[in-house]
C-alpha angles and dihedrals in degrees: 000000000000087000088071110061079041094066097036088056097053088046081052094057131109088236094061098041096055091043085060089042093047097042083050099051093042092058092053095052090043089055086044091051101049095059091041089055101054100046096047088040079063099050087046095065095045097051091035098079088054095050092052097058097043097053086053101057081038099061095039082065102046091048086051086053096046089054091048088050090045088060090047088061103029079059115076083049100072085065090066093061117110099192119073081211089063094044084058097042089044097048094043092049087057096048093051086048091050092045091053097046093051090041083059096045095051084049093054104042107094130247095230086050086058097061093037139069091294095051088092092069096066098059094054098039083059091049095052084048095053087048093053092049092049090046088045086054087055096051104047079051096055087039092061092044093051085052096047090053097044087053088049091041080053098056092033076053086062105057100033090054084053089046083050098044086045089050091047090043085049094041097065098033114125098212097062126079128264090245092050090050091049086049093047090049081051095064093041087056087046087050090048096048080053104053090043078061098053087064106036110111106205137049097248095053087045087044094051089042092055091043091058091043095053083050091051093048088044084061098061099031100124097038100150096209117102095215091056086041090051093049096051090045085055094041090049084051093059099045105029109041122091099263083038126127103267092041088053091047086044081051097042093046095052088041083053095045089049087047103057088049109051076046087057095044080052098046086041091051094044079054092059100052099044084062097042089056090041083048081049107044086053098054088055086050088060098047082050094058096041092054083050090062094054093049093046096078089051086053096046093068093053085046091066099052080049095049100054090043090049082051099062101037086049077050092052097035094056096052086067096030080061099050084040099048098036092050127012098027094044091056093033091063092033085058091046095049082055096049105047078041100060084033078070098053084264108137094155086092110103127188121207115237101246124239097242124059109192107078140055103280092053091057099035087058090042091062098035085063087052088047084051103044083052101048088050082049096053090036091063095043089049097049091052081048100055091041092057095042086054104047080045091061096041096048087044086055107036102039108120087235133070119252133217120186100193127188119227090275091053090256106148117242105184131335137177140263085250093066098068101049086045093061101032094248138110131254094250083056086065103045090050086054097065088166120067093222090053087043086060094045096052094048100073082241109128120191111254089222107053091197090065115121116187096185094073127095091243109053122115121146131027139143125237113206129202132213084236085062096255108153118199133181130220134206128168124206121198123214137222095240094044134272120061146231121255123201123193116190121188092238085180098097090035095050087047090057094039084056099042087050092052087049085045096046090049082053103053089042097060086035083057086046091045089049099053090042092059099036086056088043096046091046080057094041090051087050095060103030084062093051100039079051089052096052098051095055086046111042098050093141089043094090100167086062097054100085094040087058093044086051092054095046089055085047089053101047090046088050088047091049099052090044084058104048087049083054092050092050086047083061082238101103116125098217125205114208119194129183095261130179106246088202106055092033090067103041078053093054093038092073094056087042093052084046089051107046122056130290094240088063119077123220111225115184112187108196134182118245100232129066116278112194120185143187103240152117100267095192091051090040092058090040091054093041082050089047093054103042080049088058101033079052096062096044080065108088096180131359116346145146130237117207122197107193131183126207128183114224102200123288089311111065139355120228119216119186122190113201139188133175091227136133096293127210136269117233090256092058095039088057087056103047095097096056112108109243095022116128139157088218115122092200134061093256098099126069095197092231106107104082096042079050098053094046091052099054091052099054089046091053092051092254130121121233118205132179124192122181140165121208103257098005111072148263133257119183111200121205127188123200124178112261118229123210114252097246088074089066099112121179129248107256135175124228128215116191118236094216147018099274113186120242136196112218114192110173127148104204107075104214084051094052085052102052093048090049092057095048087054098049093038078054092055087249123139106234122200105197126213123173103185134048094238095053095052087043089059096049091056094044083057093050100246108179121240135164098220132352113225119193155178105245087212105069129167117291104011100308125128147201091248084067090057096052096055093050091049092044082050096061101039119022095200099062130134118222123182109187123195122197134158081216109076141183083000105055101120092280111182123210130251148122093238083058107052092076086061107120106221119212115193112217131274106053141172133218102261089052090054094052089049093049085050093041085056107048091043091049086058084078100031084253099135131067105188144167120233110205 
């Protein structure tokens, strides 16, 4: 029971069914063959015989056609033969090759052609042939005449080139006079001119050459030496004679000129008979096709045999053709298109399941779907595979650092382009290593500590240092499989920032001190000098007292001074430049720094003599000029001069140098001479802050500071300020208010609210006080009507006066707003346009610079009618 399926279903395969299909279709094309065969082996052997005949006669011509063609081309060469002896080997070879062609084509022409329409062909090929042997004649002729003149040119060449070397020898001989040299010039020119003409190639060049050598004879026609006279006689024989030069180019033209018409005649006649066999070959053609007429009815009755018996085997053959093509061809070119598809890296082809399961197809599509779930697959592991290994390869080359991959013995295995620059090699350096221990000998790196040793198991981290001062540091990095990486970073640069930001952030830190300190002392400076300031307008009859106030105030303004020169070096200090005259300001200060070095150094000023006005801080710039003779003082061990000198620099800055003939200073210690705390002193007199101070003030004015020294020369330090034209100069003035305005005061510190409570209302002014933030925050909230706040920028838990402003700006968009701080410019200052228009006052402040900061706030709205006075 179970044979049976089994059978049907190899009956049913595509193998036996296209063995049936096959066997079928070879029978009927056996059986059509067979009668085809029979009547068209009939119709061969009639039009055999003709054909015969006619290709004959056909290939005869075209031979004839491809010799005369051969002579066409064997011709011109004759010309290029330089013995008479070859001319005449080569022509006669081409007779005899022409005579035998056209002796082959008369034996090959039929007889019956001759009577017929194609008789006429044989007469004019013999013709042409006749032509071409007479013109070959000719130019074997002008061939041997062209070679008989070049050989005479050639000889004619030698002596003229003597006659030219003897002209050129007499022509620069001394002992000769001027008239013979220029004779003897003359002939070299001739003999030149001759030998121009041996290689012209045409007569009017020939024609223009001899003109200008008869010119040139006629010239030294008349020369009385015998030797001259000799020489023209010889050069008029070359050229002149009948076998002279002129007479042999005149020869070899007229050889050239016959020979490139008998060539043309050749090459004319070859023409001819190329045309006559083509003429020929057609009319053959059409006695072929004629005779193919007559032999086609013999063969139509065979065609219809053929034709029924076609007809059943293309019936038969496309029956199969059909199953073949519909179903086996189809898929098997579906499953080949896939294929070569998915061979390409194309897995978008998809082929459908078939509806029948029990023959090849069906098995060949189910396993081209597993080939193609597992290309995919492979596809997809070999593309995660090729990413990594990429950004493997990139991260490996473009990492900052340079990159060792070591063996278990150290041997380097790759490494990366940032290794060499790393460690200051090249890359050849690298490949002769071979070992990572030898790499780091080589490279003039030494470990920092001498008792590494990079070869043990548990080594990971170490520096290289280099007599340059590179530093580098080393990790090592085992891995799973064995070996390690190494990685090598240049730490120089790095250590150097890390260095310069300790040194910054101990900076900012005492600048953050110094800061605090100042702010607390200004707010106490401000206290007494208001009070000092109410006593003596209050105390005019009281004249003992007189000389203590003016004591204190002294005592003040030095306290305020140096409050303000620890705030410049903080950074923190609120400047106030004015448009000063730098003339007049340091004769001023010469007098208190006489006063402050030692009597055994002079002071020396060297002005301009002109006027020099500036934009600067006066009371900061004497200050900083006070700061430097004091030091340049004490670089003088014995007598010694100081200069201050000022330079204009164009309309832009104004240099001042202030120089001693002191000790000087070695590079180390000049290096040193900005950090803050850092002095040469030996004792404890210095503090180490002045020139950190001073520093400080001219970057903050916009200006540059330089020092330049030399150990046992001397120092000059050189500060440039910008210079200011002298229409900004604007005199001091003092402002009396024409009415009671209403100010908010809003000030923290106590003793500091008083006393500018005092100054208003000394000023006629209605101040509304408010010592919180949160009081004067509730009285703008309600609305109270003021004229101008004016507040502390430093207010109670963390608020500030730059809060307030915003609130009262916010509610009313007009309002005028006048901030103090000892903190200035950094004194938590937001951003913001509605901010810009706020008027700062620097603590401390006097009366007279209040009423200006309110002035200018209330002329900002044209509120204020005032006096100046």
């Amino acid at each position: 029971m179970t044979l049976l399926p089994q059978r049907v279903k190899a009956l049913l395969s595509i193998k036996t069914r296209l063995l049936a299909a096959i066997t079928l279709l070879t029978f009927a094309t056996l059986f059509a063959g067979s009668i085809a065969w029979y009547w068209l082996d009939q119709a061969n052997v009639k039009l055999v015989g003709h054909y015969q005949k006619t290709i004959e006669a056909i290939a005869s011509s075209l031979q004839l056609a491809n010799k005369s063609a051969g002579l066409v081309s064997s011709a011109p060469f004759i010309l290029n033969l330089s013995s008479v002896y070859q001319i005449e080997n080569e022509g006669s070879r081409l007779l005899v090759e022409l005579s035998k062609a056209e002796q082959q084509y008369r034996d090959n022409f039929p007889l019956s052609r001759q009577e017929g329409s194609l008789g006429r062909f044989l007469p004019e090929v013999q013709k042409n042939l006749s032509l071409m042997r007479s013109q070959v004649a000719v130019l074997v002729n002008a061939a041997q005449q062209i070679s008989e003149s070049e050989d005479q040119v050639r000889r004619v060449l030698v002596d003229l080139t003597k006659m030219e070397r003897l002209a050129v020898k007499n022509s620069s001989t001394f002992y000769q006079s001027a008239e013979e040299r220029k004779a003897w010039q003359g002939i070299g020119q001739a003999a030149n001119l001759l030998i121009s003409a041996a290689h012209v190639t045409d007569f009017l060049s020939l024609g223009e050459l001899r003109r200008r050598y008869h010119v040139q004879m006629t010239d030294l026609d008349g020369m009385p030496a015998p030797e001259i006279q000799q020489a023209i006689q010889a050069l008029k024989a070359i050229a002149e004679d009948e076998t002279g030069l002129y007479a042999t180019r005149h020869l070899a033209m007229a050889g050239q000129l016959e020979a490139r018409n008998a060539l043309f005649k050749i090459k004319s006649s070859a023409q001819t008979i190329n045309q006559l066999v083509a003429e020929f070959v057609r009319l053959s053609g059409e006695e072929i096709a004629k005779q193919r007429q007559e032999t086609y009815s013999y063969i139509s009755s065979a065609q219809l045999v053929v034709l029924v018996t076609g007809i059943a085997s293309i019936t038969l053959a496309l029956i199969s053709a059909h199953y073949i093509a519909g179903y086996v061809t189809k898929n098997i070119n579906r499953i080949s298109r896939a294929m070569s598809n998915l061979a390409k890296g194309d897995h978008s082809t998809v082929l459908p399941r078939p509806a029948r399961q029990d023959d090849e197809i069906t098995r060949l599509l189910h396993s081209f779907r597993i080939f193609r779930a597992n290309s995919i697959r492979l596809r997809r592991i070999y593309g995660q595979l090729q990413r990594k290994t990429e950004l493997f390869e990139t991260t490996f080359n473009c990492i900052a650092e340079g990159l060792v991959l070591t063996n278990d013995s150290l041997d380097m295995t790759a490494w990366n382009p940032r290794l060499a620059e790393t460690l200051r090699i090249k890359e050849t350096d690298i490949k002769a290593a071979k070992d990572i221990r030898i790499l780091i000998q080589n490279s003039g790196f030494r470990w920092k500590d001498a008792n590494v040793r990079p070869h043990g198991s548990r080594f990971r981290f170490a520096e290289l240092i280099h007599d340059d001062g590179i530093l580098i540091e080393v990790r090592k990095s085992p891995l799973p499989e064995g070996g390690a990486v190494w990685s090598f970073s240049d730490a120089t640069d790095r250590r150097f920032v890390q260095e310069q930001a300790r040194q910054k952030q101990k900076l900012e830190s005492l600048g953050q001190l110094t800061g605090e300190v100042a702010h607390d002392f200004n707010n106490i400076l401000t206290s007494i000098s208001g009070s000092v300031g109410v006593i003596e307008r209050k105390s005019d009859k009281l004249i003992d007292l007189k000389g203590n106030i003016q004591r204190i105030h002294s005592a003040v303004e030095m306290a305020t001074n140096l409050t303000q020169r620890l705030l410049a070096f903080a950074r923190k200090q609120h400047l106030e430049p004015e448009v000063i005259e730098i003339n007049h300001l340091i004769e001023s200060v010469a007098e208190i720094i006489s006063l402050s070095v030692d009597e055994r150094i002079i002071l020396i000023t060297d002005l301009p003599e002109e006027e020099t006005y500036v934009r600067i801080d006066p009371g900061q710039l004497e200050s900083a000029l006070l700061n430097l003779c004091i030091n340049s003082s004490h670089a003088i061990a014995e007598d010694g001069t100081i200069s201050i000198r000022v330079e204009v620099n164009g309309v832009e800055s104004v240099s001042i140098s202030v120089t001693d003939n002191g000790c000087g200073m070695d590079q180390e210690t000049l290096d040193r001479v900005y950090e803050p705390f850092f002095t040469t002193r030996r004792t404890s007199a210095g503090s180490g802050l002045g020139l950190s101070m001073v520093f400080g003030f001219i970057k903050q004015s916009g200006g540059e500071m330089g020092i330049t020294s030399e150990k046992g020369e001397g120092t000059t330090v050189t500060l440039v300020i910008p210079q200011a034209p002298v229409e900004e100069l604007v005199p001091n003035t003092a402002i009396t208010f024409d009415k009671p305005y209403r100010i908010l005061l809003v000030e923290d510190d106590l003793q500091t609210l008083l006393r500018a409570k005092t100054m208003l209302q000394e000023m006629g002014l209605v101040c509304i006080e408010a010592n919180s933030y949160g009081s004067a925050k509730v009285l703008i909230d309600n609305g109270t009507f003021f004229d101008v706040l004016f507040t502390d920028v430093q207010l109670e838990d963390g608020k500030t006066g730059w809060d307030l402003a915003e609130a009262s700006i916010k509610a009313c968009a007009d309002q005028k707003v006048v901030v103090t701080s000892g903190r200035f410019p950094k004194a938590l200052e937001p951003e913001g346009e509605s901010l810009e228009k706020i008027t700062r006052l620097a603590k401390p402040y006097t009366k007279e610079e209040l009423a200006e900061a309110l002035h200018q706030q209330l002329q900002r709205f044209n509120m204020v009618g005032f006096t100046k006075h």
